[in-house]
BASESE-75690 format. One record per residue (C-alpha): x, y, z. Coordinates in steps of 0.5 Angstrom, whole numbers. Each point is the difference from the previous one (the first is absolute). Layout:
BASESE-75690
@x:X, y:Y, z:Z
...
***
This chain:
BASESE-75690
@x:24, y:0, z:37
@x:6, y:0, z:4
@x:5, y:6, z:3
@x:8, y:-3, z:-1
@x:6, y:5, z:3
@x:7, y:-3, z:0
@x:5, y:4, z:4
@x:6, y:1, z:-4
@x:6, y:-4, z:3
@x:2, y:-4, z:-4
@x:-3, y:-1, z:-7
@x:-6, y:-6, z:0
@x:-1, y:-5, z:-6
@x:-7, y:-3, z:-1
@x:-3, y:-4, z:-7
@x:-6, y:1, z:-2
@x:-5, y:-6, z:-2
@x:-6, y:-1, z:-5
@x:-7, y:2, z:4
@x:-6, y:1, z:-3
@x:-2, y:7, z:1
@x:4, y:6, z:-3
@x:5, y:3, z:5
@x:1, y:7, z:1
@x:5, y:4, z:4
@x:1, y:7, z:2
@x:7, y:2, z:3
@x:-1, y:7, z:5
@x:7, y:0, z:3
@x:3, y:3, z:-7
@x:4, y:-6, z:0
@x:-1, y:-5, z:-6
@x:0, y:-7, z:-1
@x:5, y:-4, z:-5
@x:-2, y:-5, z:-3
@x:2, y:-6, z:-4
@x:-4, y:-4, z:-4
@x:-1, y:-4, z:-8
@x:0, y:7, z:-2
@x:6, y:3, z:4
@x:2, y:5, z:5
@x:-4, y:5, z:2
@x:-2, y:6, z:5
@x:-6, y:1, z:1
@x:-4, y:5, z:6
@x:-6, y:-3, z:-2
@x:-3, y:-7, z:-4
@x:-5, y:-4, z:-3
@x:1, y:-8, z:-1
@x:-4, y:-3, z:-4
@x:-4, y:-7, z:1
@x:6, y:-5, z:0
@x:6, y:5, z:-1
@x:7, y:-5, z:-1
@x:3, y:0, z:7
@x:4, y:6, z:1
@x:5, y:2, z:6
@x:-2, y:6, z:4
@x:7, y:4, z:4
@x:-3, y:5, z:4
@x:4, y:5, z:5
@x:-4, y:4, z:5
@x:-6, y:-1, z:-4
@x:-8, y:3, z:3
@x:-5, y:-3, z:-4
@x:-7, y:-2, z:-2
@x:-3, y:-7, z:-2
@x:-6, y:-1, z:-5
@x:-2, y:-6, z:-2
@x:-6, y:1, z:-5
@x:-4, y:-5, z:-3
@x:0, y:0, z:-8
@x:-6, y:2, z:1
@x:1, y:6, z:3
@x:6, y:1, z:-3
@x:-2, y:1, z:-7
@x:-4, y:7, z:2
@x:5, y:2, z:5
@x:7, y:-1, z:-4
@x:-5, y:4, z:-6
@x:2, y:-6, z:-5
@x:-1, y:-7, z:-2
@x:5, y:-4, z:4
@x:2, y:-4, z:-5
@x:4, y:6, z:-3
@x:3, y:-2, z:7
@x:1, y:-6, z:0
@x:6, y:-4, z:3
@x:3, y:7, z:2
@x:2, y:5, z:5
@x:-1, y:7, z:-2
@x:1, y:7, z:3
@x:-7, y:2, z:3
@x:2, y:7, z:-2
@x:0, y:-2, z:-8
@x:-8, y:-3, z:2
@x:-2, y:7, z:4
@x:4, y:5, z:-2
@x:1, y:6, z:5
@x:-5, y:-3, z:5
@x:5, y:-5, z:2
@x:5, y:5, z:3
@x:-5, y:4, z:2
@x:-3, y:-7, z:4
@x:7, y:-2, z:3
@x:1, y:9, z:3
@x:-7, y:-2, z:4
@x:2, y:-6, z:2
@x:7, y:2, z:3
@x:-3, y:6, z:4
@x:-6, y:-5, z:3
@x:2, y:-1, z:7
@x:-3, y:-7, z:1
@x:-1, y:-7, z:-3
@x:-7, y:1, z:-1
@x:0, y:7, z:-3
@x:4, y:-2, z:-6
@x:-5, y:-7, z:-1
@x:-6, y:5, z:0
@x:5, y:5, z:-6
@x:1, y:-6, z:-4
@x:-8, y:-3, z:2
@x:-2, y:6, z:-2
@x:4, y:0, z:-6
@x:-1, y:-7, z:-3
@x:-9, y:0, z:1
@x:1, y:9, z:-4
@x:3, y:-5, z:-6
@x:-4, y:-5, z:1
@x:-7, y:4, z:-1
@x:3, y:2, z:-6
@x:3, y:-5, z:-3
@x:-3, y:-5, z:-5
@x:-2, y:-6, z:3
@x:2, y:-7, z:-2
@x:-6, y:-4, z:-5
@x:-4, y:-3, z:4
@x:1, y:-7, z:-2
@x:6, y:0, z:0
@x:0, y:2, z:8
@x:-4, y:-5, z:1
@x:5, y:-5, z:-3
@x:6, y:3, z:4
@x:-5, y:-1, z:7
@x:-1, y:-7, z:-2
@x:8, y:-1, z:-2
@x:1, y:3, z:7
@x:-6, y:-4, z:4
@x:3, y:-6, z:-3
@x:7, y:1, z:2
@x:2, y:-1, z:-8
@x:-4, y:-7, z:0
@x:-5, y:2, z:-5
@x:-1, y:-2, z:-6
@x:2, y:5, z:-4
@x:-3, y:-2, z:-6
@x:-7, y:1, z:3
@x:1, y:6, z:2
@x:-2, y:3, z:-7
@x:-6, y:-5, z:-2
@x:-3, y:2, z:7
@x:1, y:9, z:-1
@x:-4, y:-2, z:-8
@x:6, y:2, z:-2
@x:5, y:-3, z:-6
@x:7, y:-3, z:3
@x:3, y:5, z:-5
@x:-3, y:6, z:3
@x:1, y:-2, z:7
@x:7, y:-2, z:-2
@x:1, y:7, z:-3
@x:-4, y:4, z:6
@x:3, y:-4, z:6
@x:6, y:2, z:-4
@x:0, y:6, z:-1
@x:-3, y:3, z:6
@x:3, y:-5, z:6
@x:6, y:0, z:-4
@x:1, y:-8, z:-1
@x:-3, y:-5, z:-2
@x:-6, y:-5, z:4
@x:5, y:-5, z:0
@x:7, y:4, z:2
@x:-6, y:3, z:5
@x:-2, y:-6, z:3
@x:7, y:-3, z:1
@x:3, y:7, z:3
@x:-7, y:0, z:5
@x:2, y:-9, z:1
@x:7, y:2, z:2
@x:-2, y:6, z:4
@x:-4, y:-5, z:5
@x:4, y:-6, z:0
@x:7, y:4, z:3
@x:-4, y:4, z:5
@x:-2, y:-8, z:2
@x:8, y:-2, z:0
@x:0, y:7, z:4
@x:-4, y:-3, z:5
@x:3, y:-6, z:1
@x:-3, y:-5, z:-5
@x:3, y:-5, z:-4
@x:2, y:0, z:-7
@x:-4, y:-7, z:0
@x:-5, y:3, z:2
@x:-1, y:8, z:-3
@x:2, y:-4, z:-8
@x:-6, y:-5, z:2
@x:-6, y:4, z:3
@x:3, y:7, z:-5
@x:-2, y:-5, z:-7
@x:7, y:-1, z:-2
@x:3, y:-6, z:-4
@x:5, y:-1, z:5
@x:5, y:2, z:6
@x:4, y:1, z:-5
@x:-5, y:5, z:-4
@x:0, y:3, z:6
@x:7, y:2, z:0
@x:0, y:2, z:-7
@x:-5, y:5, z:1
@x:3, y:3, z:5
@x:7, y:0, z:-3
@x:-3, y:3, z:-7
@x:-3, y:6, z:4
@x:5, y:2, z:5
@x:7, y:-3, z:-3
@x:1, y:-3, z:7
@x:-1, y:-6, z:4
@x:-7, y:-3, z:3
@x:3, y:1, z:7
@x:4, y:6, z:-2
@x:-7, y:4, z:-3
@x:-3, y:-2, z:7
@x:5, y:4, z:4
@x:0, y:6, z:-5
@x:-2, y:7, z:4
@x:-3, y:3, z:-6
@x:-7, y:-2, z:3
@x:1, y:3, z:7
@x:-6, y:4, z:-1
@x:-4, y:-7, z:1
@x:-2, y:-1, z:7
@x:-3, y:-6, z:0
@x:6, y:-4, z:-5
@x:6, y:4, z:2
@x:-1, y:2, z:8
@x:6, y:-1, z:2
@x:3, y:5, z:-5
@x:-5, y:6, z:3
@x:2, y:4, z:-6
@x:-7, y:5, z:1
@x:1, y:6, z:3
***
């Protein structure tokens, strides 16, 4: 979870990249949000993206909000549906929670500090949590293997190894993760190999120790998740929440 405030001086343009976790963001500022992506313009106050949505740009102006990333595993119960009617795309959270959301976005704006807004969305996430329905259990297992992994495990003992038939982890995984094993294990793979370029490691060596064919697998991925360049992924904003891979950009509160 990270706080984000951006005065509003001039308008700022950042593109948002694939990350293995459900993006929510909730505007307090009464200032929405443009968005361009595969699916065109929107306006939004308030948005949920899926696992592996397109790249899509983001022009704010004078913009306060906050950022959840959330495990698929926690996102299926507190979105209320199974991510694969999200998958690959961004959506108002006002469709997912209704009249809770401008009510949510009131209480932020009238909290005075940082924390008390983490407490409100805190507090908000774990009530919808306990309520919602919990991903299968073997399917949860074979997302934490995907993820422990770092999208080198071999998908196709995932099944075998729950007692399930590949047909039915195929379908569930789908159904409730929002993508395949394989598109899961991919997005998890490129996920780690570009927080490694981020800390300076070569492409030589992040194709080679990630399990791809080749450097130039390497940027093919890259390029199929972000629609931009190896070196220019690496520099993008979208991520400033992650104080370890981009530090330089501080973007949390």
């Amino acid at each position: 979870m990270a706080g984000f405030r951006i005065r509003g001086d001039s308008p700022t343009e950042l593109r948002a990249i694939p990350h293995p976790a459900v993006t929510v963001a909730v505007e307090f500022g009464d200032r929405p949000v443009d968005i361009h992506g595969a699916t065109g313009r929107m306006r939004l106050k308030s948005l949920a993206a899926g696992l592996a949505f397109s790249a899509f740009q983001v022009r704010a102006d004078g913009v306060e909000c906050v950022q959840i990333r959330l495990s698929p595993l926690a996102a299926h119960p507190v979105l209320g549906l199974p991510l694969a009617e999200l998958r690959g795309s961004v959506i108002a959270l006002d469709d997912l929670w209704g009249r809770d959301t401008p009510r949510l976005r009131e209480r932020l704006h009238h909290a005075r500090t940082w924390p008390e807004r983490f407490a409100l969305i805190n507090a908000e996430v774990s009530t919808r949590l306990r309520a919602g329905r919990p991903v299968d259990p073997e399917v949860a297992w074979a997302w934490r293997q995907i993820v422990a992994g770092h999208g080198r495990a071999r998908v196709s003992d995932l099944a075998a190894r729950t007692g399930w038939s590949r047909q039915r982890m195929w379908s569930r995984f789908g159904s409730q993760i929002g993508l395949t094993p394989k598109r899961a294990a991919m997005l998890v793979r490129f996920d780690h190999a570009i927080h490694r370029l981020v800390r300076g490691h070569t492409p030589a060596r992040v194709a080679a120790d990630g399990g791809y064919a080749d450097q130039s697998h390497l940027h093919h991925d890259v390029r199929a998740f972000t629609g931009t360049t190896l070196t220019a992924a690496a520099n993008e904003p979208w991520l400033a929440a992650d104080d370890v891979a981009w530090p330089a950009h501080g973007g949390a509160a």
